[in-house]
Structure formats: structure tokens, C-alpha cells
C-alpha positions as CSV (number, residue, x, y, z in Angstrom):
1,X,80.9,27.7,73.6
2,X,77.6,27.1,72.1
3,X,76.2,29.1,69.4
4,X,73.0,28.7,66.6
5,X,75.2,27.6,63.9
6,X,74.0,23.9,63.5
7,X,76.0,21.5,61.3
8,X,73.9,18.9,60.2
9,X,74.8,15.2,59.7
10,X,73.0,12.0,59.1
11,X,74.7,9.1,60.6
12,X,74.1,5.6,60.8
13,X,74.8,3.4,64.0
14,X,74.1,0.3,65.9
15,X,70.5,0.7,67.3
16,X,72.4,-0.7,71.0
17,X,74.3,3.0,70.4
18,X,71.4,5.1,70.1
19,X,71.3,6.2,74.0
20,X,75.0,6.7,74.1
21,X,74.7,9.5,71.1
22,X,71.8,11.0,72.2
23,X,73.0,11.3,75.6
24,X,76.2,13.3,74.3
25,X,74.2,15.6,71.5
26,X,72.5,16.2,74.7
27,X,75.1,17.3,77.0
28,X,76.9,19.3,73.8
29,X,73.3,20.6,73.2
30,X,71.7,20.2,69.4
31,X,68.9,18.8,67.6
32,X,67.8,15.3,67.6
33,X,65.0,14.1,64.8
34,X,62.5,11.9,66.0
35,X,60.8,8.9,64.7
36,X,58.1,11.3,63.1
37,X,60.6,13.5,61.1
38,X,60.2,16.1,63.9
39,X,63.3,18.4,65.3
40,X,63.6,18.5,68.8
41,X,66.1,21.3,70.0
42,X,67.9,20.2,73.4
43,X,70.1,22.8,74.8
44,X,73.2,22.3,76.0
45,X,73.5,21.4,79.9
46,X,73.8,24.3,82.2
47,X,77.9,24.7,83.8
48,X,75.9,25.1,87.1
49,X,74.7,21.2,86.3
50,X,77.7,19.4,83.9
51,X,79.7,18.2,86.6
52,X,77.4,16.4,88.7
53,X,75.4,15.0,85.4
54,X,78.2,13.5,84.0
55,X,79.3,12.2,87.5
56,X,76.0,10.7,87.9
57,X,75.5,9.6,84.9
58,X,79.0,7.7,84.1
59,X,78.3,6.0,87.5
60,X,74.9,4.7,86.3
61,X,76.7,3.6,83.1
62,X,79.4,1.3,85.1
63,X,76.3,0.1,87.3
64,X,77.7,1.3,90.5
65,X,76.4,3.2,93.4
66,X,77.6,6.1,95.3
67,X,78.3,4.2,98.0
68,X,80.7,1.8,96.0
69,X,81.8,4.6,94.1
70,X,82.8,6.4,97.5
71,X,84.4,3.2,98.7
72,X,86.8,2.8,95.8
73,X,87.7,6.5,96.2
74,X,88.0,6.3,99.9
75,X,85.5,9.2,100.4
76,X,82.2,9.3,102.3
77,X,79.2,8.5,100.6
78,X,78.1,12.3,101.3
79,X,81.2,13.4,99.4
80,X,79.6,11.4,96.0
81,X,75.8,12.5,96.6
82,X,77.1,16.4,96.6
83,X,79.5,16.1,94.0
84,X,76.5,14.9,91.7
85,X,73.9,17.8,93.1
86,X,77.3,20.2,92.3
87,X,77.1,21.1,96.2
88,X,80.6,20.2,96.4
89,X,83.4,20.6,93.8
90,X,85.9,17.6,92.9
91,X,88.9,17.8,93.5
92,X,91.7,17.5,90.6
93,X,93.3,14.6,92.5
94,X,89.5,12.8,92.3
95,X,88.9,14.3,89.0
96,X,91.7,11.7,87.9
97,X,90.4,8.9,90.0
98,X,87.0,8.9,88.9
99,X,88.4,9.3,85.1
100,X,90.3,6.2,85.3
101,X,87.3,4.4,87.2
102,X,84.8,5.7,84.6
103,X,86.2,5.6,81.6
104,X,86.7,9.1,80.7
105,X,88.7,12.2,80.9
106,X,89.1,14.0,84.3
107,X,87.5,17.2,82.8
108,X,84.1,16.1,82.7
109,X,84.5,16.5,86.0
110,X,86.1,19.7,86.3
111,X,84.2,23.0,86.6
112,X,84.6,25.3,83.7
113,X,85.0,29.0,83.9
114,X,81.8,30.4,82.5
């Protein structure tokens, strides 16, 4: 659940790791400083919107489309392009699948009760 308590921390990390953090302080929702010392504020992704980001996202990350990503599931192309616009929830069964295929957890790809 996000609230405005902020706990701030000053890490170092490899500058090849820069677009991994900032892509999960975005998805959490936080602050980011930028190269001028300024505080950006990013908001946590909407519920309405996590699912299919993260879908669409991880599948950029492994370099593969939806239609190789539906091939390896043995779904329709269709079935990947709603799942990322949310149009279509994923079932717990694919959840898994995609997970293992990914590299991640099956509840990034689960719908949370909001």
C-alpha cells in the first residue's frame, strides 16, 4: 500500500544497473534525484495498469515479441496483446508460465485486490 512516508537512501550501483532500479522505484512509486540535484516524484503504477506493464515490460527485457511469447505459451498472439492492455486477465496456470519464461514471480502478473 503506498503511503507519503519516504525512506530515503543513497546507493551506489553499476551505471549498466541504473534502468533496472529506476524501472522498479517506478513501479513501487518514489522519488528519483536527477543529475541536477532535483526530486522527481513518480507515483506508483495504477492496479488498473501493473499487470500488463510488467508483462510488457519483462518481454521487452528477454527481447521477445508477443508473438514468440504466445508461441511458447501456446496462446494466440491476441491473448498476449490484451493481457498487456489489461483487456484480458492471466490466468494462474500462465501466471506460472510466463514467471518461469521471464524470470520473475507469477504475481507480477496477477491482479491485486484494490
Amino acid at each position: 500500500m503506498y503511503t507519503n512516508t519516504v525512506t530515503e537512501a543513497r546507493i551506489a550501483i553499476p551505471a549498466d544497473s541504473f534502468d533496472l532500479v529506476a524501472a522498479l522505484i517506478t513501479r513501487l512509486g518514489g522519488q528519483i534525484m536527477d543529475e541536477a540535484g532535483d526530486t522527481v516524484t513518480i507515483p506508483p503504477i495504477p492496479e488498473s495498469e501493473r499487470v500488463g506493464r510488467m508483462l510488457r515490460g519483462l518481454r521487452l527485457r528477454e527481447g521477445l515479441t508477443q508473438k514468440e511469447l504466445a508461441k511458447t505459451l501456446g496462446v494466440p498472439q491476441s491473448h498476449i496483446s490484451a493481457y498487456e492492455k489489461n483487456k484480458r486477465p492471466i490466468p494462474t496456470a500462465k501466471a506460472e508460465q510466463l514467471a518461469a519464461l521471464l524470470h520473475t514471480v507469477p504475481g507480477h502478473f496477477l491482479a491485486r485486490a484494490v
